[in-house]
PDB file of N, CA, C and O in Angstrom, chain B, residues numbered from 101:
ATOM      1  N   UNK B 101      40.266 -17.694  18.238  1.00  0.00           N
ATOM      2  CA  UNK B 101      41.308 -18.104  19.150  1.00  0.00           C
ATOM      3  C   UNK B 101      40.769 -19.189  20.072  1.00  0.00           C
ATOM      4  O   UNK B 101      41.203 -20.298  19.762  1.00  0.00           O
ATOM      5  N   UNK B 102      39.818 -19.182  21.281  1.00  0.00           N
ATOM      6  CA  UNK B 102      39.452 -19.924  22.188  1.00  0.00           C
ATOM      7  C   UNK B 102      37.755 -19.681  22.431  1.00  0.00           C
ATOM      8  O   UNK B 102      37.128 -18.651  22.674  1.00  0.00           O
ATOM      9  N   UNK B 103      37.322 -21.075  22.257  1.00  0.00           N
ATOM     10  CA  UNK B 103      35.669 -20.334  22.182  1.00  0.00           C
ATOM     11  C   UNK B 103      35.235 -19.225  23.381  1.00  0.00           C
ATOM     12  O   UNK B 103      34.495 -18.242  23.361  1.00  0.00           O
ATOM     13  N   UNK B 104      36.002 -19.821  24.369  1.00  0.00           N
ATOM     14  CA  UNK B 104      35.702 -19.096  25.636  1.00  0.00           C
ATOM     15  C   UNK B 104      35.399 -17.409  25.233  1.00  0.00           C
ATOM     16  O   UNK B 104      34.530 -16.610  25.585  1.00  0.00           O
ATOM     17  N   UNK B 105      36.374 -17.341  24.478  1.00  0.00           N
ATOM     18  CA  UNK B 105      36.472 -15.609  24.089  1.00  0.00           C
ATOM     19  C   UNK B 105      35.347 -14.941  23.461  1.00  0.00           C
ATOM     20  O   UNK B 105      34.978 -13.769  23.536  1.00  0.00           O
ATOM     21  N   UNK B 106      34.936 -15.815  22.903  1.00  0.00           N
ATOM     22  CA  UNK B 106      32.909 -15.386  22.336  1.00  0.00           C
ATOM     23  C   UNK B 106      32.216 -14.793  23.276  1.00  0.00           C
ATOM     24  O   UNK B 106      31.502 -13.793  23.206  1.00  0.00           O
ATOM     25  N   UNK B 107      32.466 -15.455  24.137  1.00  0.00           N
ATOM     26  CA  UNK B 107      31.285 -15.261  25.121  1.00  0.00           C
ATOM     27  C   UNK B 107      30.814 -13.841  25.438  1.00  0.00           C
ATOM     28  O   UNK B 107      31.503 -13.156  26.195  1.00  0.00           O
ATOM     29  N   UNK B 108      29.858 -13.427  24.991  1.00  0.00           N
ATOM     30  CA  UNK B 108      28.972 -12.163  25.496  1.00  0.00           C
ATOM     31  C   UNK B 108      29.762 -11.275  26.598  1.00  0.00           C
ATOM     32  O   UNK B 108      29.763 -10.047  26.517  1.00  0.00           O
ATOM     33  N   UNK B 109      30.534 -12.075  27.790  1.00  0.00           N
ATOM     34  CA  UNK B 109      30.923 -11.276  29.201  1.00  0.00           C
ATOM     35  C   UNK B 109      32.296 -10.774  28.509  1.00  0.00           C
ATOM     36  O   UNK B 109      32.811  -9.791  29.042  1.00  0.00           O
ATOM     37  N   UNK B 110      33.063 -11.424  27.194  1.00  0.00           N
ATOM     38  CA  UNK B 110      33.943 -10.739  27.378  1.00  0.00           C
ATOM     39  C   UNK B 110      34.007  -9.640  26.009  1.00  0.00           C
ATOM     40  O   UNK B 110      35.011  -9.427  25.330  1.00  0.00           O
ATOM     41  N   UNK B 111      32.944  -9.156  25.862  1.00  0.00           N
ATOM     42  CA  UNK B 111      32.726  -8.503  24.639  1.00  0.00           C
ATOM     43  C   UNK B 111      33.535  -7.047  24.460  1.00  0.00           C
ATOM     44  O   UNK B 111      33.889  -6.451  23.443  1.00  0.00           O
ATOM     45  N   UNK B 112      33.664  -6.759  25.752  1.00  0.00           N
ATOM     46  CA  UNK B 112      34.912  -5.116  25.820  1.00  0.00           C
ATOM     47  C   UNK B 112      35.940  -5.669  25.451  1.00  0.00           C
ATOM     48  O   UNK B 112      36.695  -4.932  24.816  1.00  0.00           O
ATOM     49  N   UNK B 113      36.308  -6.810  25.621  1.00  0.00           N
ATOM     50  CA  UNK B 113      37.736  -7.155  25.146  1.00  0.00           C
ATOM     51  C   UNK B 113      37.698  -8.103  24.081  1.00  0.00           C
ATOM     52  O   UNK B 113      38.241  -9.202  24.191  1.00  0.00           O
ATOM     53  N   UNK B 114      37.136  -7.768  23.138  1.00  0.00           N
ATOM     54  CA  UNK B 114      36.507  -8.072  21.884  1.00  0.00           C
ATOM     55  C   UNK B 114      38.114  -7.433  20.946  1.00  0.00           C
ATOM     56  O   UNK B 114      38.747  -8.188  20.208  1.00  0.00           O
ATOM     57  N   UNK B 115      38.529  -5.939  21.191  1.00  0.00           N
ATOM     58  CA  UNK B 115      39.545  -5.394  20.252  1.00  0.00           C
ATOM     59  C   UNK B 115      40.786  -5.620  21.220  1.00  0.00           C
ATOM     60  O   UNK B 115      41.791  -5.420  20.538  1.00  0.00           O
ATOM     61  N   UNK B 116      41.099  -5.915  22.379  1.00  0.00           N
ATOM     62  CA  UNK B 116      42.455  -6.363  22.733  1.00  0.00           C
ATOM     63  C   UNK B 116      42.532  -7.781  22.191  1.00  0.00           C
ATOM     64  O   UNK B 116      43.667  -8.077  21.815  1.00  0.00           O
ATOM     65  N   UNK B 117      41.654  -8.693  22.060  1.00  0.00           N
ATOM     66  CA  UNK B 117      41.560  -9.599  21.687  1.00  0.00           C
ATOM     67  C   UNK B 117      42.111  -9.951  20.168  1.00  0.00           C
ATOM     68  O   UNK B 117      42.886 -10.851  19.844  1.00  0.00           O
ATOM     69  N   UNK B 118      41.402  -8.855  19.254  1.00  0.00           N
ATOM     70  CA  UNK B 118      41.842  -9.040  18.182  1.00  0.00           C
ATOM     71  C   UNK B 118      43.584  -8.534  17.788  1.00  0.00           C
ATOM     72  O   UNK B 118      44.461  -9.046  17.093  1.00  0.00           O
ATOM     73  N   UNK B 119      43.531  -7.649  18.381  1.00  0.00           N
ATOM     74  CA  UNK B 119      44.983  -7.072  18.657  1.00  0.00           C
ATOM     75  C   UNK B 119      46.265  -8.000  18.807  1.00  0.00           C
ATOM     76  O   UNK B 119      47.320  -7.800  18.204  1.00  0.00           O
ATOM     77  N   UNK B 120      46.109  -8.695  19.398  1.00  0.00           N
ATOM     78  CA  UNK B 120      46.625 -10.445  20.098  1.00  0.00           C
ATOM     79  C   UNK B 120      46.792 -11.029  18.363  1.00  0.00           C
ATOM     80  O   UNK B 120      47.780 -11.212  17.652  1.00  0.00           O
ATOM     81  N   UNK B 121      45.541 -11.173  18.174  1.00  0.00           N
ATOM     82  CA  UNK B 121      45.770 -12.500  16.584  1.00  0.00           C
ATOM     83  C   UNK B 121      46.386 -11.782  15.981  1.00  0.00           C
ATOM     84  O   UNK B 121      47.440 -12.318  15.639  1.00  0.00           O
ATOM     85  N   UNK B 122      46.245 -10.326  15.486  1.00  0.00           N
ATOM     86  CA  UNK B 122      46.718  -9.735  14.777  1.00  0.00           C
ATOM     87  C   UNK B 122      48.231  -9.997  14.670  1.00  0.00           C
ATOM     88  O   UNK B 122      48.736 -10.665  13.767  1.00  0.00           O
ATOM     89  N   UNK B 123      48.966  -9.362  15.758  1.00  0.00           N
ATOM     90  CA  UNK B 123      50.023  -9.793  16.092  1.00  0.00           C
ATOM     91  C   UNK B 123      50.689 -10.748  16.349  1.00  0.00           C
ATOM     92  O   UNK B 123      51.918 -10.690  16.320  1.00  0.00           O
ATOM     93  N   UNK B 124      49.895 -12.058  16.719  1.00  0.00           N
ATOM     94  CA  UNK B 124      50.139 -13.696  16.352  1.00  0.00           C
ATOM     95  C   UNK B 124      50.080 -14.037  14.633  1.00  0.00           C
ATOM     96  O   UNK B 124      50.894 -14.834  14.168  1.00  0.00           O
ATOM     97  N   UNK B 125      49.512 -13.666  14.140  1.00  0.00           N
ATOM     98  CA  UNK B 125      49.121 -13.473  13.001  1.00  0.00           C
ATOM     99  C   UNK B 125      50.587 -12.897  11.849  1.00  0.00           C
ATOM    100  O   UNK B 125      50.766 -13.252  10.684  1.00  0.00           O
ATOM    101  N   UNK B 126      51.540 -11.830  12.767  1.00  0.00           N
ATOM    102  CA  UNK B 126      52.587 -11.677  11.640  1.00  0.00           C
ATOM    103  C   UNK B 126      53.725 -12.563  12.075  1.00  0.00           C
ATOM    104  O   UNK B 126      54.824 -12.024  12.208  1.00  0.00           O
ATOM    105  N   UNK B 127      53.634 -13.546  12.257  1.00  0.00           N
ATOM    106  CA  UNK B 127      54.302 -15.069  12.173  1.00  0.00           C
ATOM    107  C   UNK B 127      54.867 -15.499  13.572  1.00  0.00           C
ATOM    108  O   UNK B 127      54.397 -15.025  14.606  1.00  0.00           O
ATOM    109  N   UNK B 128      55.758 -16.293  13.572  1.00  0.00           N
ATOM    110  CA  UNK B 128      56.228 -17.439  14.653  1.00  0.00           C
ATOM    111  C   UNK B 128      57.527 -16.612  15.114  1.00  0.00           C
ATOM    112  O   UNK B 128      57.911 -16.739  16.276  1.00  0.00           O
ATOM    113  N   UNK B 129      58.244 -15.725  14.176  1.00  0.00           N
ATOM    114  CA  UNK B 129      59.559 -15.191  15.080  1.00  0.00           C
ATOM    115  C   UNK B 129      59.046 -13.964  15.705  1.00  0.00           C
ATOM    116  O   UNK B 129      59.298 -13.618  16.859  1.00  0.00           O
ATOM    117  N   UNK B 130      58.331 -13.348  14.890  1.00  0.00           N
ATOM    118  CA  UNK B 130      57.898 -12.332  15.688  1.00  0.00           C
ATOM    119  C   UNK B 130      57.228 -12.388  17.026  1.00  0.00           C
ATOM    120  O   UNK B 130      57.463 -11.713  18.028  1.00  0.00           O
ATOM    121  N   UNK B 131      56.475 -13.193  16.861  1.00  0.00           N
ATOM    122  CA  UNK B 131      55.675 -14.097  17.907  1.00  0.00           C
ATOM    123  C   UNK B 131      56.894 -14.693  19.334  1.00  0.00           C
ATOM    124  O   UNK B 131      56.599 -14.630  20.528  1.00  0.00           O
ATOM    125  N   UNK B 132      57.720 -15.027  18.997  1.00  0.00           N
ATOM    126  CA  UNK B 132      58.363 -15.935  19.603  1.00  0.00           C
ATOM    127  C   UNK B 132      59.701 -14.917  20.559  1.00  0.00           C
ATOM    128  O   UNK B 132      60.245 -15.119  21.644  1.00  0.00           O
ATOM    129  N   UNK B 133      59.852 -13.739  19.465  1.00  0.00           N
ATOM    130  CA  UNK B 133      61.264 -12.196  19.846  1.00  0.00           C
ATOM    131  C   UNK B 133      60.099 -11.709  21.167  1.00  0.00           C
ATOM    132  O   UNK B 133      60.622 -10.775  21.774  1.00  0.00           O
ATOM    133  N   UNK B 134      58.937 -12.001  21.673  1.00  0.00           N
ATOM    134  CA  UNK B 134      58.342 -11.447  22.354  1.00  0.00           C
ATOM    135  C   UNK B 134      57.910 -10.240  22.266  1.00  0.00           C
ATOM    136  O   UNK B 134      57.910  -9.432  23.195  1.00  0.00           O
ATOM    137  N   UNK B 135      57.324  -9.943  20.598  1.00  0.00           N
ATOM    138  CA  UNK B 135      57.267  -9.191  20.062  1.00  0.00           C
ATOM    139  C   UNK B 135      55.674  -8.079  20.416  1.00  0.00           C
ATOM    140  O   UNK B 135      55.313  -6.907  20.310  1.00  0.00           O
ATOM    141  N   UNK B 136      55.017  -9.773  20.998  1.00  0.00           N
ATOM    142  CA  UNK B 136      53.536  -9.961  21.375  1.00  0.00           C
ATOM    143  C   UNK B 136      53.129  -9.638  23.006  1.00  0.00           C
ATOM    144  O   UNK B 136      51.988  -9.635  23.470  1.00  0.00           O
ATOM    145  N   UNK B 137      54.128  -9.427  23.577  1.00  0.00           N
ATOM    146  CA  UNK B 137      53.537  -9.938  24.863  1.00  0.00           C
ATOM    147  C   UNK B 137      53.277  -8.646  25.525  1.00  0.00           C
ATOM    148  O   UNK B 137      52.758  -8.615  26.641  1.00  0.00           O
ATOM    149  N   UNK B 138      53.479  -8.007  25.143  1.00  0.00           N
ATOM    150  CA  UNK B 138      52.102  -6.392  25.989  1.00  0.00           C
ATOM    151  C   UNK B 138      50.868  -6.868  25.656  1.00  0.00           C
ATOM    152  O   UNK B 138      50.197  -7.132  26.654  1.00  0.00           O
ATOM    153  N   UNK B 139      50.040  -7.183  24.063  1.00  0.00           N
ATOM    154  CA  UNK B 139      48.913  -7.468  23.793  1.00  0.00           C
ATOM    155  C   UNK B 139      48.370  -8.443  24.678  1.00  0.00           C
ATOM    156  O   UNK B 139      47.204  -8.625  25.027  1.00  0.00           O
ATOM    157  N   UNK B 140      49.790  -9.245  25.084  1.00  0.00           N
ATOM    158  CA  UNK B 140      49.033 -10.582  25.996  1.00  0.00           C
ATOM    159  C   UNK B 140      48.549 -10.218  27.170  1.00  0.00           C
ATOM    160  O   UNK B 140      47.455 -10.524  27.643  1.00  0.00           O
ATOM    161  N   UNK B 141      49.427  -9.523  27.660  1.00  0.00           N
ATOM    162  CA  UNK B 141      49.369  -8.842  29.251  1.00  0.00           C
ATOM    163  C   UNK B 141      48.143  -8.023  29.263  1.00  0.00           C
ATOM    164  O   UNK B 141      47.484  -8.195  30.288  1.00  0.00           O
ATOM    165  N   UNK B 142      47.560  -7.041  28.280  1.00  0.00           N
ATOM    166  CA  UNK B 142      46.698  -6.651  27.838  1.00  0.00           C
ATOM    167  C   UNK B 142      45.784  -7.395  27.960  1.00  0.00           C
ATOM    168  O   UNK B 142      44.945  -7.187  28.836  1.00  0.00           O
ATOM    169  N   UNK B 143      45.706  -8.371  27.188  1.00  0.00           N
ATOM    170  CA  UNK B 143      44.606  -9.532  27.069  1.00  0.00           C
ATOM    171  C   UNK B 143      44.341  -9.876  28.593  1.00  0.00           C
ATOM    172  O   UNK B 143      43.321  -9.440  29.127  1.00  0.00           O
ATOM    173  N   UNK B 144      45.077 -10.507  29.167  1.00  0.00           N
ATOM    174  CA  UNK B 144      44.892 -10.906  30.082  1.00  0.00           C
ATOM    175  C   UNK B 144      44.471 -10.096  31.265  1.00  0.00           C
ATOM    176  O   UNK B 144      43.723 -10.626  32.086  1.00  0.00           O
ATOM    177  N   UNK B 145      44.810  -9.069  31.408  1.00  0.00           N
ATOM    178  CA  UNK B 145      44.305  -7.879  32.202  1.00  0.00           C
ATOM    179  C   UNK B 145      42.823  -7.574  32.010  1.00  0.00           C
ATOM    180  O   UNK B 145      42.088  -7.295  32.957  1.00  0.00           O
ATOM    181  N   UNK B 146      42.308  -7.658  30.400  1.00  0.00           N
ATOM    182  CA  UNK B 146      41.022  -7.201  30.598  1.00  0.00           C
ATOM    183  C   UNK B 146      39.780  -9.352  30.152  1.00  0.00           C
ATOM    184  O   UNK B 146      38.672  -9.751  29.795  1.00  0.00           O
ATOM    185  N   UNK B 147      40.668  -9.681  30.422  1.00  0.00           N
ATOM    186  CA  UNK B 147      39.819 -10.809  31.242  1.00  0.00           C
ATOM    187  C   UNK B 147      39.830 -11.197  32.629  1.00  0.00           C
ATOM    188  O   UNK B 147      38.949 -11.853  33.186  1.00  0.00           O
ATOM    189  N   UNK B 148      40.921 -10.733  33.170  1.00  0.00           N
ATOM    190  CA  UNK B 148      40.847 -10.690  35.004  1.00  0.00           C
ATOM    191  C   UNK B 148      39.927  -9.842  35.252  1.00  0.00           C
ATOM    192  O   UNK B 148      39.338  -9.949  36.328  1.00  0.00           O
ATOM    193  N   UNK B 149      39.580  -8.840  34.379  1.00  0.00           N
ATOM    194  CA  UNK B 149      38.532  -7.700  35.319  1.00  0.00           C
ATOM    195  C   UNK B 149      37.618  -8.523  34.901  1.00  0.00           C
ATOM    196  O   UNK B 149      37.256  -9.170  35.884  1.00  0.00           O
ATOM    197  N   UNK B 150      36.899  -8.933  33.730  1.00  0.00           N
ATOM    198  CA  UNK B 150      35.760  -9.243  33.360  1.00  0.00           C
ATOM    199  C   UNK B 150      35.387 -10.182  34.477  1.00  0.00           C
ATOM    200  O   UNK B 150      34.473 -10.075  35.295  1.00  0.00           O
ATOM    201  N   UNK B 151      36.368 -11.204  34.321  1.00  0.00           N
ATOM    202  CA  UNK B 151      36.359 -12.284  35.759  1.00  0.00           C
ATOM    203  C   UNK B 151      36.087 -12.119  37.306  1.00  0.00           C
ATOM    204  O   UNK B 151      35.566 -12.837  38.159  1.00  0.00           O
ATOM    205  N   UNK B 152      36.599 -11.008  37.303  1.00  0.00           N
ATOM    206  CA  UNK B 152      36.397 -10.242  38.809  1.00  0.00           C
ATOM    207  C   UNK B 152      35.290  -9.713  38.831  1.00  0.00           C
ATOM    208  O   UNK B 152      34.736  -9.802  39.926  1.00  0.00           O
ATOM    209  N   UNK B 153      34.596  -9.061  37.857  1.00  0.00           N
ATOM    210  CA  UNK B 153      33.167  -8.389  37.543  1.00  0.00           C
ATOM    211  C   UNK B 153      32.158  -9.838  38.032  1.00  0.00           C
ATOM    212  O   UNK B 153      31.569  -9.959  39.106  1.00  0.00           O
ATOM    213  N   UNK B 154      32.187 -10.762  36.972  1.00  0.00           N
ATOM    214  CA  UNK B 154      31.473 -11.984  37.063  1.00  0.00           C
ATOM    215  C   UNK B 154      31.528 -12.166  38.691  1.00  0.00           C
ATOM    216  O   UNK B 154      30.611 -11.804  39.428  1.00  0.00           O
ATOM    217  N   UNK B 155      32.708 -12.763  39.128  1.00  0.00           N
ATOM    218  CA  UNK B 155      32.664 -13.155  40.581  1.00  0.00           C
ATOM    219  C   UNK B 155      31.876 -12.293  41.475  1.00  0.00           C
ATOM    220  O   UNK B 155      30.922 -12.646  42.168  1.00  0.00           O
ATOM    221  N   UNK B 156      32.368 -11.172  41.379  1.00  0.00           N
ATOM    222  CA  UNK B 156      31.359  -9.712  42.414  1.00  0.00           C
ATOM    223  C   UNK B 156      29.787 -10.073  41.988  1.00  0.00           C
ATOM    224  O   UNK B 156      29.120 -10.197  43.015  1.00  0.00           O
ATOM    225  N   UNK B 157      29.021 -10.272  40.818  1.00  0.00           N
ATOM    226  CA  UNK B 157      27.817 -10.662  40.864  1.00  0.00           C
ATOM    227  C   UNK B 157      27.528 -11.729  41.352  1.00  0.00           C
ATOM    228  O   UNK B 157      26.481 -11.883  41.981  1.00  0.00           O
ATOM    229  N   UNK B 158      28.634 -12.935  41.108  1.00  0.00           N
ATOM    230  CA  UNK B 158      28.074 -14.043  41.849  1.00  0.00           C
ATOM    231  C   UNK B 158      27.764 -14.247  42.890  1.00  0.00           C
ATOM    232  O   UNK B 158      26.850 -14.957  43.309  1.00  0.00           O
ATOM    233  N   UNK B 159      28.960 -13.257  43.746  1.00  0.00           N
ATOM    234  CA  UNK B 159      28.777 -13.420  45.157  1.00  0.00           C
ATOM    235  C   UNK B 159      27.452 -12.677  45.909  1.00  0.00           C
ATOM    236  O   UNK B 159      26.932 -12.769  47.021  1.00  0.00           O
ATOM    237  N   UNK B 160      27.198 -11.897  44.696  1.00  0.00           N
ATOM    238  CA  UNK B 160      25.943 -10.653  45.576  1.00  0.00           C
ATOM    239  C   UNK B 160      24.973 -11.666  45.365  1.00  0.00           C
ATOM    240  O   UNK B 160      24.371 -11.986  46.389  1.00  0.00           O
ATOM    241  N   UNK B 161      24.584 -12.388  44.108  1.00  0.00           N
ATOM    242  CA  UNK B 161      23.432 -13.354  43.744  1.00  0.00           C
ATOM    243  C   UNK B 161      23.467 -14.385  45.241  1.00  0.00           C
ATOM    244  O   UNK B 161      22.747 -14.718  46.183  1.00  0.00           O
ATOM    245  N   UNK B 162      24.221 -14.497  44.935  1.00  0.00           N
ATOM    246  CA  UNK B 162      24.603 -16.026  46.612  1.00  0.00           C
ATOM    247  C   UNK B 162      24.280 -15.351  47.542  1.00  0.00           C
ATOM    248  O   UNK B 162      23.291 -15.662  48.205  1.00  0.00           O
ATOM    249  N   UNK B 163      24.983 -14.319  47.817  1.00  0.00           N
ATOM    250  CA  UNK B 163      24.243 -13.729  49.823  1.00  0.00           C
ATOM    251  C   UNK B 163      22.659 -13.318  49.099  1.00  0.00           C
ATOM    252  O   UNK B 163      21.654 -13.325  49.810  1.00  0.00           O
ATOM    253  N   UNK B 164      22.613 -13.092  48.140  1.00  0.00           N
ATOM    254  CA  UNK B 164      20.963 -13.102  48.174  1.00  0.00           C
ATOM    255  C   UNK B 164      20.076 -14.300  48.344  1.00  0.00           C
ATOM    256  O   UNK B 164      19.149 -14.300  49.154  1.00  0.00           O
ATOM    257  N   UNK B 165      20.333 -15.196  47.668  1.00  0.00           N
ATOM    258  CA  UNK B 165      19.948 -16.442  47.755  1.00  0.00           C
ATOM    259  C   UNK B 165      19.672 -17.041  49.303  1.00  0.00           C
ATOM    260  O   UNK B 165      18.557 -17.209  49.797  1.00  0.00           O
ATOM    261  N   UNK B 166      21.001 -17.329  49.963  1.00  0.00           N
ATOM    262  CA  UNK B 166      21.135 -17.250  51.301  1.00  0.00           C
ATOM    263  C   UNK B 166      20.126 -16.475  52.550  1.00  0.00           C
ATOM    264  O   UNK B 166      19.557 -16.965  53.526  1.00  0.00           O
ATOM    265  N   UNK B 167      20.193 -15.113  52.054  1.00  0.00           N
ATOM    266  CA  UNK B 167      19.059 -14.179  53.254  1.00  0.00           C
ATOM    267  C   UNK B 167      17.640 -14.834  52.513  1.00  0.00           C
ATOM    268  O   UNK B 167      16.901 -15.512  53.226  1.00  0.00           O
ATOM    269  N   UNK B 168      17.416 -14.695  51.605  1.00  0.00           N
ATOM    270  CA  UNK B 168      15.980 -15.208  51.483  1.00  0.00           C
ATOM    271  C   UNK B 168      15.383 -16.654  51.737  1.00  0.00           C
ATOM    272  O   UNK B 168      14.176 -16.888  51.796  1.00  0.00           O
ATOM    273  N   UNK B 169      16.551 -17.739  51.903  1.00  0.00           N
ATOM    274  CA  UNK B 169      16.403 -18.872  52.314  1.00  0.00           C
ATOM    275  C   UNK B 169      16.398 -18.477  53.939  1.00  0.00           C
ATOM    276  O   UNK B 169      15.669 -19.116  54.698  1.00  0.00           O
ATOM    277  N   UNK B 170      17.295 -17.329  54.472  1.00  0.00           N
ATOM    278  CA  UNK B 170      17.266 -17.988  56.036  1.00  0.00           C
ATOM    279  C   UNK B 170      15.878 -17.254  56.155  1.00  0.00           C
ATOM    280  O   UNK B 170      15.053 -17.843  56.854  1.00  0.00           O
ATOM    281  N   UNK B 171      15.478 -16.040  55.574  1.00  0.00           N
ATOM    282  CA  UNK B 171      14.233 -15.450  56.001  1.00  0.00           C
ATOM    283  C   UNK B 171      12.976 -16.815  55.870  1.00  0.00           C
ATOM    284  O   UNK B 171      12.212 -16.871  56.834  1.00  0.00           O
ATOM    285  N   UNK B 172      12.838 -17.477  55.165  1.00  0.00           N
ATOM    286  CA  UNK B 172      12.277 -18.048  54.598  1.00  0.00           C
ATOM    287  C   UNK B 172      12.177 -19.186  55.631  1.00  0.00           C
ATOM    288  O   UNK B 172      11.133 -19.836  55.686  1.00  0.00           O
ATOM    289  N   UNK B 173      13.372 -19.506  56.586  1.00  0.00           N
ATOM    290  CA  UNK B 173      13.488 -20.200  57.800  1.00  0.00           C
ATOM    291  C   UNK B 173      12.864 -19.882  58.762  1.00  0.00           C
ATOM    292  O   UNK B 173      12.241 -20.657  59.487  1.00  0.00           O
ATOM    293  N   UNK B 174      12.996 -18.171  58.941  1.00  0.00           N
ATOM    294  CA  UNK B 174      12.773 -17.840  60.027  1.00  0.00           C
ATOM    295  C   UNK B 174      11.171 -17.482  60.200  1.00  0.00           C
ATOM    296  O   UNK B 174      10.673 -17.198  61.290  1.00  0.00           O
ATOM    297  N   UNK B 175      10.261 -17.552  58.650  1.00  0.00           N
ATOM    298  CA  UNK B 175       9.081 -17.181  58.835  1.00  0.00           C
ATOM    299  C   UNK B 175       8.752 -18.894  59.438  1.00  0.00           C
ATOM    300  O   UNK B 175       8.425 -19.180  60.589  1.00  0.00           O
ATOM    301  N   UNK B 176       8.908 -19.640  58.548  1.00  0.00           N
ATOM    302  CA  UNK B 176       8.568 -20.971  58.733  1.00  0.00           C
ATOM    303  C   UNK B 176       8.606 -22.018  60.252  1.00  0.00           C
ATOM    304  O   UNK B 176       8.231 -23.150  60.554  1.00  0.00           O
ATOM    305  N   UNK B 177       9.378 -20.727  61.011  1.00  0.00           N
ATOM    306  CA  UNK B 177      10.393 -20.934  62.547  1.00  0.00           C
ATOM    307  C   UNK B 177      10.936 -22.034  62.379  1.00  0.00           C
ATOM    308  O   UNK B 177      10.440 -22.938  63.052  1.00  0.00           O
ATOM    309  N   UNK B 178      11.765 -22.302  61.738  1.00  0.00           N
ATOM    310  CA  UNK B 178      12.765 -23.614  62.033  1.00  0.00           C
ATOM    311  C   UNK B 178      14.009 -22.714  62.422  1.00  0.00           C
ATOM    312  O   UNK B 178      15.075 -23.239  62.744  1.00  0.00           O
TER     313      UNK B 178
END
């Protein structure tokens, strides 16, 4: 579907994922009667968490980064 979807972080949603083609997969009306769109909502639900997961580490990595730079100030006394 989208390379993005490879990626290692979103590997739990590896079978909603497939679930999606599957169902894209039994054609364009079916597809189109909105036949699909729980799987999507689905889909999309378990890439907002993954996303939200990612962000929560980023942010802990950053205030870490941050205290050890200001410590790093404050030994240096600037």
């Amino acid at each position: 579907m989208h390379s993005h979807l490879d990626k290692p972080e979103n590997l739990p949603c590896i079978d909603i994922i497939a679930a999606l083609e599957d169902c894209h997969a039994r054609g364009f009306l079916y597809k189109s009667a909105g036949m699909c769109n729980d799987a999507k909502r689905n889909v999309n639900a378990c890439l907002w968490a993954q996303r939200q997961k990612r962000a929560t580490q980023n942010r802990e990595a950053a205030r870490a980064r941050r205290d050890k730079i200001k410590q790093m100030e404050q030994d240096l006394g600037l």
